[in-house]
VEXLORO-765808 format. One line per 10 residues: number of its first residue (from 0); their letters; for each residue x, y, z of C-alpha. Coordinates in steps of 0.25 Angstrom, whole numbers, padded with zeros to 4 digits, always signed. Layout:
N
NUM = A = X,Y,Z ~ ... .
***
This chain:
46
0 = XXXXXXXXXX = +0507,-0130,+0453 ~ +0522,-0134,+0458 ~ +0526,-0143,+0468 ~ +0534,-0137,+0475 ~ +0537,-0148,+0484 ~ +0540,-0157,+0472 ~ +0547,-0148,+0465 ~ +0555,-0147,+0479 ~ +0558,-0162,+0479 ~ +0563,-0160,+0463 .
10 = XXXXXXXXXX = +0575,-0151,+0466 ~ +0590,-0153,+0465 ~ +0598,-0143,+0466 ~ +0607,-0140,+0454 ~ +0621,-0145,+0452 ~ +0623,-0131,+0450 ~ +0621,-0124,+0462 ~ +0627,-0137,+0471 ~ +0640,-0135,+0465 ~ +0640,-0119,+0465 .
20 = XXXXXXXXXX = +0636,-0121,+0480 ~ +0650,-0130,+0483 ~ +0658,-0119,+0475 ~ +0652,-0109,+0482 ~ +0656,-0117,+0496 ~ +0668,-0119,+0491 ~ +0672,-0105,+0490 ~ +0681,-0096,+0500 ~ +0672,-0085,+0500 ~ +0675,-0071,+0509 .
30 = XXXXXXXXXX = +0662,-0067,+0519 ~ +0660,-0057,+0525 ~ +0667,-0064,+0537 ~ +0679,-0066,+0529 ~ +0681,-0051,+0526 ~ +0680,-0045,+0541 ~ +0689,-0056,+0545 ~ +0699,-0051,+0534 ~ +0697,-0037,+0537 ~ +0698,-0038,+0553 .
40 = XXXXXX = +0713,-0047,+0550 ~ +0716,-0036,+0540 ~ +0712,-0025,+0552 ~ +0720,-0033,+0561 ~ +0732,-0034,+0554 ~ +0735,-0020,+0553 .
***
């Protein structure tokens, strides 16, 4: 049967995913917020 506790204590994350995580922070992305506040300064402007 697994361990799960041990099996727990074992892990590391892969390099992988830690340097896809920075790349991903490092990113300008557009939300949600980011497109009402555009389309509210584009309503405003006209």
């Amino acid at each position: 049967m697994i361990d799960f506790e041990e099996e727990l204590k074992k892990f590391e994350p892969s390099m992988e995913v830690e340097e896809a995580e920075e790349e991903i922070q490092k990113r300008d992305l557009t939300d949600m917020t980011d497109i009402l506040r555009q389309m509210t300064e584009q309503k405003r402007g006209r």
